[in-house]
TIZANU-739810 format. One record per residue (C-alpha): chain; x, y, z. Coordinates in steps of 0.25 Angstrom, whole numbers, plus 2048, in hexadecimal, padded with zeros to 3 digits. Example, Ala and Ser with C-alpha at 12.3 -4.5 7.8 and 13.67 -1.06 7.14 Angstrom:
2
{rec "A"; {831; 7EE; 81F}}
{rec "A"; {837; 7FC; 81D}}
***
This chain:
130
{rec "A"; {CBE; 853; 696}}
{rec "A"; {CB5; 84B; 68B}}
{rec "A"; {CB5; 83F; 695}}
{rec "A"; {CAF; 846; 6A0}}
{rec "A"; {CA5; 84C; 696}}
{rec "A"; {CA1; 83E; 690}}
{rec "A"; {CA1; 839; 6A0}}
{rec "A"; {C98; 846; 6A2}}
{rec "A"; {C8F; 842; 696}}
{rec "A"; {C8C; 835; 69A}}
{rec "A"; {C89; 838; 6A7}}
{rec "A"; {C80; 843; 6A1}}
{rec "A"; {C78; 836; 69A}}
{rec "A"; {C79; 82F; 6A5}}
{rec "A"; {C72; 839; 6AE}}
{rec "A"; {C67; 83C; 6A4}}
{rec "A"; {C64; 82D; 6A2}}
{rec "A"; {C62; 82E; 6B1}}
{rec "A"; {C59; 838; 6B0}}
{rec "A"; {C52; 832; 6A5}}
{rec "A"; {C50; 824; 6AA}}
{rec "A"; {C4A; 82C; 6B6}}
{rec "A"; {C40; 832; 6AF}}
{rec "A"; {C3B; 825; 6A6}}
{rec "A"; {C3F; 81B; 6B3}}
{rec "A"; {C31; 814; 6B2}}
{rec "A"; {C2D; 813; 6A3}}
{rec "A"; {C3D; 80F; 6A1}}
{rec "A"; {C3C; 802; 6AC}}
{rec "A"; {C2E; 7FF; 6A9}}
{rec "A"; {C33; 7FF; 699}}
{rec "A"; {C42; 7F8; 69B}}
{rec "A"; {C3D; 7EB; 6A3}}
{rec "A"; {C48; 7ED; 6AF}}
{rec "A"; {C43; 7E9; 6BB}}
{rec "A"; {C3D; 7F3; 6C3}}
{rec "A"; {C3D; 7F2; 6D5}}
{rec "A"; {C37; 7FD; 6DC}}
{rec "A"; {C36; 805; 6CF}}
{rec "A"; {C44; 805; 6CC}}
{rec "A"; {C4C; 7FC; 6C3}}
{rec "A"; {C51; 7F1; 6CA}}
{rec "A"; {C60; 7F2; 6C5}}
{rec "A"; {C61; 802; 6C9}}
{rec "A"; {C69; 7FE; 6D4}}
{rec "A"; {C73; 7F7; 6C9}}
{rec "A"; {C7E; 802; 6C6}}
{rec "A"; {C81; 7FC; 6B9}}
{rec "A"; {C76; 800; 6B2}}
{rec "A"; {C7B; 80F; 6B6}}
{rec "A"; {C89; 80D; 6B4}}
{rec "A"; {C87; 807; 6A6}}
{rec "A"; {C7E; 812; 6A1}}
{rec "A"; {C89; 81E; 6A7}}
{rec "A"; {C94; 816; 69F}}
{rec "A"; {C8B; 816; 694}}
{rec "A"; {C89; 824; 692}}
{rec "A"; {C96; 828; 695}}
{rec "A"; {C9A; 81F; 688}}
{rec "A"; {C8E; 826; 680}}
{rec "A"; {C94; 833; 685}}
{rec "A"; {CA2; 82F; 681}}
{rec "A"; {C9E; 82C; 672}}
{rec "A"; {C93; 838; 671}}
{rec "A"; {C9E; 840; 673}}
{rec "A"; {CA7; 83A; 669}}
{rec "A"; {C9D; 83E; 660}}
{rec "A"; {C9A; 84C; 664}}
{rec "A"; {CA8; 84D; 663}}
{rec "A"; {CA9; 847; 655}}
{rec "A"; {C9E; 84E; 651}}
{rec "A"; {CA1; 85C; 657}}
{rec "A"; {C92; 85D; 65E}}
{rec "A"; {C94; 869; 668}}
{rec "A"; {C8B; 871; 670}}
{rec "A"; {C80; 86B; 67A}}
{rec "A"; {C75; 86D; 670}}
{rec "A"; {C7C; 862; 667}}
{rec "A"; {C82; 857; 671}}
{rec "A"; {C72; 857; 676}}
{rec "A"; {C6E; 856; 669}}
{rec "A"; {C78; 84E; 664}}
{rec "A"; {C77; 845; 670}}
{rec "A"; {C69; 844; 66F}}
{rec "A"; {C6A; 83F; 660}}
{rec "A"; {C75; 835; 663}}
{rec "A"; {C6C; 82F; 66D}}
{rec "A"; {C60; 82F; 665}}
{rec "A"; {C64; 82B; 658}}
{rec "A"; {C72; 820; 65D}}
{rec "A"; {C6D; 81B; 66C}}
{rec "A"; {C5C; 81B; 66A}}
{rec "A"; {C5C; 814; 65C}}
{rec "A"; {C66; 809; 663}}
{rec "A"; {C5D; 807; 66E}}
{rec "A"; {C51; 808; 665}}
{rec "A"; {C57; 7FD; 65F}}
{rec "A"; {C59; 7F4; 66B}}
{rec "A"; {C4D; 7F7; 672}}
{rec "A"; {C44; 7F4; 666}}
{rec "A"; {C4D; 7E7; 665}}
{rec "A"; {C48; 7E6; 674}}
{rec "A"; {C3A; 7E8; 672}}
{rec "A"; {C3D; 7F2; 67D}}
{rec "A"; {C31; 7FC; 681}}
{rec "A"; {C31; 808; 67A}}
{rec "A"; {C2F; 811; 688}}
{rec "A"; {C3F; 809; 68A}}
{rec "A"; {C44; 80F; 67E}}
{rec "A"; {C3F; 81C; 67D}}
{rec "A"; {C45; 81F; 68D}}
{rec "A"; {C51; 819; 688}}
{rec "A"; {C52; 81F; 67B}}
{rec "A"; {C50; 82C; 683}}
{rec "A"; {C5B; 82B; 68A}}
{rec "A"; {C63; 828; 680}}
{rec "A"; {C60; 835; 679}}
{rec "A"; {C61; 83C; 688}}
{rec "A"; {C6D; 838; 68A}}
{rec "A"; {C75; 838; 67E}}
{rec "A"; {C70; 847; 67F}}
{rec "A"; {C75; 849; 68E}}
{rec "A"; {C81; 843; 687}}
{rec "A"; {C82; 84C; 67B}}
{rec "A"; {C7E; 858; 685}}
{rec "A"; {C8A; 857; 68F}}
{rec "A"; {C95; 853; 685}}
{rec "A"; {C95; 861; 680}}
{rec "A"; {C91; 867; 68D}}
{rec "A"; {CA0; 868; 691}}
***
């Protein structure tokens, strides 16, 4: 039963970084230097793009829950807070780290470090939903 709540989780990440990069799609291309036809990425027809980010929350779902379990956080209140946390304070100081090495924008980062947060809380949210 875990697995398919880790499969859920990710998915759940997954979806929210849809929604996300929905909302931001024009600060996030004109800020990530991908090439940009018709006002669309060039590579969005690329599917391994998509399947590496599903892959990859489902592995981020998969260790979050090792945690929670670990450290016995329960209720919905604590997997978003908890989530949230381990997105801001593990993933957004990682990527702070590359991006500044980068000498990527800051409007890149901050969209991505939002997502990060987002969805380690999506994450959070749906382990302890079941």
């Amino acid at each position: 039963m875990e697995f398919i709540n880790v499969i859920a989780a990710g998915v759940a990440a997954w979806m929210f970084g849809a929604i996300w990069y929905s909302v931001f799609a024009k600060p996030w291309m004109a800020s990530s230097g991908v090439e940009v036809v018709d006002g669309k990425p060039a590579n969005q027809s690329n599917a391994l793009p998509y399947i590496i980010s599903i892959v990859g929350a489902v592995i981020v779902a998969g260790m979050m829950r090792h945690i929670f379990e670990g450290s016995g956080v329960t209720g919905l209140g604590r997997g978003l807070l908890y989530g949230a946390g381990l997105g801001a304070f593990i993933s957004v100081p990682w990527l702070s780290a590359n991006y500044g090495f980068a000498g990527r924008p800051l409007m890149h980062w901050a969209i991505d470090a939002g997502y990060a947060i987002g969805g380690c809380a999506a994450i959070g949210l749906v382990l302890n939903a079941f």
